[in-house]
Structure formats: structure tokens, C-alpha cells
TIPA-473868 format. One record per residue: residue number from 1; z, y, x negated of N, C-alpha, C, O in turn. Coordinates in nm, 2 decimals. Atoms other than C-alpha are relative to their C-alpha. Layout:
+-----+--------+--------+--------+--------+--------+--------+--------+--------+--------+--------+--------+--------+
| num |    npz |    npy |    npx |   capz |   capy |   capx |    cpz |    cpy |    cpx |    opz |    opy |    opx |
+-----+--------+--------+--------+--------+--------+--------+--------+--------+--------+--------+--------+--------+
| NUM |      Z |      Y |      X |      Z |      Y |      X |      Z |      Y |      X |      Z |      Y |      X |
...
+-----+--------+--------+--------+--------+--------+--------+--------+--------+--------+--------+--------+--------+
//
This chain:
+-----+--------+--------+--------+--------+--------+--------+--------+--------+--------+--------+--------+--------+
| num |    npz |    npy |    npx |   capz |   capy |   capx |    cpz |    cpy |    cpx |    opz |    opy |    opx |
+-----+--------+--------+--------+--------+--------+--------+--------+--------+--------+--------+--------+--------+
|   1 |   0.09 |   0.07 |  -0.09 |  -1.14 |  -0.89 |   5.70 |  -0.06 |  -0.12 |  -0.06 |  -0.08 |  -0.22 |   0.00 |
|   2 |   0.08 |   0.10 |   0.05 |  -1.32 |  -1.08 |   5.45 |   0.10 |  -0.15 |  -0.04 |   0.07 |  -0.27 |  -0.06 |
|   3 |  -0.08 |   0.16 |   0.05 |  -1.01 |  -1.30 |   5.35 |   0.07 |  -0.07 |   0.18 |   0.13 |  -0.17 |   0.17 |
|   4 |   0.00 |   0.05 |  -0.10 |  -0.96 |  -1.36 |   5.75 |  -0.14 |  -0.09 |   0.01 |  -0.11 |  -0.20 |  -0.03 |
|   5 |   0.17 |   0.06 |   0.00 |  -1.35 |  -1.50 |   5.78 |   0.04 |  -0.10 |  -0.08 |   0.06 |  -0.20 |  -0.01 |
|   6 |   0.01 |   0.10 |   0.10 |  -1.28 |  -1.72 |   5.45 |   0.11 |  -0.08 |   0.09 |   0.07 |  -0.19 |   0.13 |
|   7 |  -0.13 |   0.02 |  -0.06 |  -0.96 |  -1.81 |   5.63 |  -0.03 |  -0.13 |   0.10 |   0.01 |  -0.24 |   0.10 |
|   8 |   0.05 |   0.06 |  -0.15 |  -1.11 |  -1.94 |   5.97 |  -0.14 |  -0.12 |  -0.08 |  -0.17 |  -0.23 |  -0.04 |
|   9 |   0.08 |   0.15 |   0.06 |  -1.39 |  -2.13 |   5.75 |   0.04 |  -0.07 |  -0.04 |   0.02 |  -0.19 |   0.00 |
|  10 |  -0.07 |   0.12 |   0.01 |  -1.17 |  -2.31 |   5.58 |   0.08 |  -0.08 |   0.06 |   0.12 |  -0.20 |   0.02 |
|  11 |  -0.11 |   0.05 |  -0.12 |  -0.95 |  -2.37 |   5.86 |  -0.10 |  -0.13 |   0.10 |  -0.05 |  -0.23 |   0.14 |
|  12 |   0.11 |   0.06 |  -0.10 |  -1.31 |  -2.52 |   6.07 |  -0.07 |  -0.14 |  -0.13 |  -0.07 |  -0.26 |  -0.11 |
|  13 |   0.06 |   0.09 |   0.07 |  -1.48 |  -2.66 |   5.77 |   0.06 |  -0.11 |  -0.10 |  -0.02 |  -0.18 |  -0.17 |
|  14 |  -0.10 |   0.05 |   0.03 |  -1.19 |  -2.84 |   5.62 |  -0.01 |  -0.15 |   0.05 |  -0.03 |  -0.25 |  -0.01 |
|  15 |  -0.06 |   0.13 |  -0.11 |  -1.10 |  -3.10 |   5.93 |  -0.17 |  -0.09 |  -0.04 |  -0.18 |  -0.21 |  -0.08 |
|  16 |   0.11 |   0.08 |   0.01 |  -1.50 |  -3.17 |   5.92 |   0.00 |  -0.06 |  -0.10 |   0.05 |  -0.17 |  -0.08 |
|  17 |  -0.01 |   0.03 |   0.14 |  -1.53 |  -3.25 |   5.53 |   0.08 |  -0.13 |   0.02 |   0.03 |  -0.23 |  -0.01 |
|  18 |  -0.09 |   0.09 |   0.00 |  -1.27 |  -3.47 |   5.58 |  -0.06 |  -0.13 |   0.09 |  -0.08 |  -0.24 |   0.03 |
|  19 |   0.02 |   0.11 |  -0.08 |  -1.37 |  -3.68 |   5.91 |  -0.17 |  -0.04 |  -0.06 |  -0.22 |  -0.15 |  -0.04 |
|  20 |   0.13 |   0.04 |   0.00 |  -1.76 |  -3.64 |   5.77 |   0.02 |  -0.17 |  -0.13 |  -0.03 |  -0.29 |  -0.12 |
|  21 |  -0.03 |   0.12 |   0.08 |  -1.60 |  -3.85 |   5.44 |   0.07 |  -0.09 |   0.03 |   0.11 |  -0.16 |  -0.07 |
|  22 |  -0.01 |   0.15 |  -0.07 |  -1.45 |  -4.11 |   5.68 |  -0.11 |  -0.10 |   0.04 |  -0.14 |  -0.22 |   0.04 |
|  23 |   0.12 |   0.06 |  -0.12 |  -1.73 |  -4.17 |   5.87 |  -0.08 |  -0.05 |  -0.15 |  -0.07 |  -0.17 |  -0.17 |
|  24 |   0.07 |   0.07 |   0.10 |  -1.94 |  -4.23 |   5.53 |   0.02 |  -0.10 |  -0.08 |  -0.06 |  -0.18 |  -0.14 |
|  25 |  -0.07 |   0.09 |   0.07 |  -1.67 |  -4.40 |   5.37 |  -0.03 |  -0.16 |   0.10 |  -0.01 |  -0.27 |   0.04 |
|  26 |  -0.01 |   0.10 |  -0.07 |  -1.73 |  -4.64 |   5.67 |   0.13 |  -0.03 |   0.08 |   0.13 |  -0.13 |   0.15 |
|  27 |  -0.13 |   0.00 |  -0.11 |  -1.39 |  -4.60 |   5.85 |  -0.01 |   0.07 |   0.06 |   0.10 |   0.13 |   0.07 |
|  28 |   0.01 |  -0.03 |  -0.09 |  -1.51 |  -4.44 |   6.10 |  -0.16 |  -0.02 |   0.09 |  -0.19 |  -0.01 |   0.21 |
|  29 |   0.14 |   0.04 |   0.02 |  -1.88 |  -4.53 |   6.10 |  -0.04 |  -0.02 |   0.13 |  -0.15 |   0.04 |   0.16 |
|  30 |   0.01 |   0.08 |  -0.16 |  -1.87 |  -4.68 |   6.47 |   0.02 |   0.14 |   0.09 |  -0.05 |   0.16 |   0.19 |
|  31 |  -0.04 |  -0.16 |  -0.11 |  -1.73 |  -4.33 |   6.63 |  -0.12 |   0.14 |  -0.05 |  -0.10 |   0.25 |  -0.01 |
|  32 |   0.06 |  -0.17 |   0.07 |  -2.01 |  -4.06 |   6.44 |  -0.07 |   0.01 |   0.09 |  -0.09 |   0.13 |   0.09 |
|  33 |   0.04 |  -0.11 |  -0.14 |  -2.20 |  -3.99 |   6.80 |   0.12 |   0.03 |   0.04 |   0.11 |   0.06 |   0.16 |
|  34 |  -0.18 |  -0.08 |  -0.06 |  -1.81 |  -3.87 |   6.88 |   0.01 |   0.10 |  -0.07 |   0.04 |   0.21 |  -0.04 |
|  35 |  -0.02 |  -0.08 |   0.11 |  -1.81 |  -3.72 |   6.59 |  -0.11 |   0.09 |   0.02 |  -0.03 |   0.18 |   0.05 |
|  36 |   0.14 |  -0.06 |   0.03 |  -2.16 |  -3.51 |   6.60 |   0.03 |   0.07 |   0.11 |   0.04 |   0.19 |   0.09 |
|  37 |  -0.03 |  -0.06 |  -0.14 |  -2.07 |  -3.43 |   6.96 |   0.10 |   0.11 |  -0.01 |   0.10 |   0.23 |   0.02 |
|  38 |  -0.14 |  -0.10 |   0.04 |  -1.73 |  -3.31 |   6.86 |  -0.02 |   0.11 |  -0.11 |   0.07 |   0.19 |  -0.13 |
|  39 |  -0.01 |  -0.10 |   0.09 |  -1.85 |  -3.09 |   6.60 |  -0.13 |   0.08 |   0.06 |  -0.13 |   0.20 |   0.03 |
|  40 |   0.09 |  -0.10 |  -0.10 |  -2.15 |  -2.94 |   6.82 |   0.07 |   0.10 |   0.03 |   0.10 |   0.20 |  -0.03 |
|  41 |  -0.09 |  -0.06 |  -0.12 |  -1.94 |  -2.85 |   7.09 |   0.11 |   0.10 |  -0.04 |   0.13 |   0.20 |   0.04 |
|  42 |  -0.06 |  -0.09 |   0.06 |  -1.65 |  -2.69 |   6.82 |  -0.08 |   0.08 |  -0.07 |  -0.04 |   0.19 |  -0.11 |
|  43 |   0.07 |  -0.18 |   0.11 |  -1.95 |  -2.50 |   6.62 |   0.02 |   0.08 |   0.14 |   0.10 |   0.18 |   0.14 |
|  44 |   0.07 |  -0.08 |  -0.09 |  -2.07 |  -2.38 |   6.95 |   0.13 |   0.11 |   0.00 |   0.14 |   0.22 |  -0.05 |
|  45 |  -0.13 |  -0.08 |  -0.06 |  -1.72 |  -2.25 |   7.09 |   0.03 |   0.11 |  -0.15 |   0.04 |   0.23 |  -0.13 |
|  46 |  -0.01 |  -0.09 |   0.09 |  -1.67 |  -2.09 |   6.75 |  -0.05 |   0.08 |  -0.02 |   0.01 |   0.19 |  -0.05 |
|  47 |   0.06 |  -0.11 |   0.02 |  -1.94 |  -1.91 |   6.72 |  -0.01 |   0.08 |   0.10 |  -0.02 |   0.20 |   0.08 |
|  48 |   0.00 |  -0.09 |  -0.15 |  -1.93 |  -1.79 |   7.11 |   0.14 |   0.07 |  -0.06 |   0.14 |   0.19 |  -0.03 |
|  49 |  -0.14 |  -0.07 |   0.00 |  -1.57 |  -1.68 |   7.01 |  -0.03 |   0.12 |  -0.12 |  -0.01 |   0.24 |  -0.09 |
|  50 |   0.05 |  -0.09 |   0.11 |  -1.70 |  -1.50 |   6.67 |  -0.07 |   0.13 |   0.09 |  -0.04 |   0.25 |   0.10 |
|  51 |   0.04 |  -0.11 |  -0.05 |  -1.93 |  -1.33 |   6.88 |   0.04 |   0.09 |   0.13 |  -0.01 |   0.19 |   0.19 |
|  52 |  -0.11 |  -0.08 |  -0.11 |  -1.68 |  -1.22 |   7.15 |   0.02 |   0.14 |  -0.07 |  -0.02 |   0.25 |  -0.05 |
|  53 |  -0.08 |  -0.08 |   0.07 |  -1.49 |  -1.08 |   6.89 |  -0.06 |   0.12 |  -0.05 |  -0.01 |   0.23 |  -0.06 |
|  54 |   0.04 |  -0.13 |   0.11 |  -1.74 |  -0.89 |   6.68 |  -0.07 |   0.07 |   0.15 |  -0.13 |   0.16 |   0.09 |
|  55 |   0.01 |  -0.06 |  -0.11 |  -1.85 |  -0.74 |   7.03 |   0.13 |   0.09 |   0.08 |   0.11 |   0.18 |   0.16 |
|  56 |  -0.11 |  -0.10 |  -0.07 |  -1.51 |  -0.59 |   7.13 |   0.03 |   0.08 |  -0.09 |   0.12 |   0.16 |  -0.05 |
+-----+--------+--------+--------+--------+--------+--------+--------+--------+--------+--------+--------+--------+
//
């Protein structure tokens, strides 16, 4: 279970890491309310999904 969990963080916190050091780098600088939106909106859904799961 525990290397599922590590699995799914690195899977989520990965893509971010990545687009956060565009956006700082300045090649993406212009899009980071898209960006902040877009990563709200996928915590949220992750975590509603996490707690689906650990509920069934």
C-alpha cells in the first residue's frame, strides 16, 4: 500500500515540480493564474478521490 501512495505522489507531484520550474524560470510566467487554478482544482479532485477510496 505504502509503495502505491508514494507511487500516486510522485505520479501528481512530478508534472507540478516541473511546470512550477517553468513558470519561475519565466517560460511560462504569463500562464501561473492557469497554472494555480489547474493545480487547485487537480489537488481537490485527488484528494475527493483519496477519500472515496479510503471510504470503501
Amino acid at each position: 500500500m505504502r509503495g502505491v501512495v508514494a507511487g500516486e505522489v510522485l505520479r501528481i507531484a512530478l508534472p507540478v515540480v516541473v511546470l512550477l520550474w517553468l513558470a519561475f524560470r519565466h517560460r511560462l510566467w504569463g500562464a501561473w493564474p492557469v497554472l494555480l487554478g489547474a493545480f487547485v482544482v487537480s489537488g481537490g479532485i485527488g484528494a475527493l478521490r483519496w477519500y472515496a477510496i479510503y471510504r470503501i
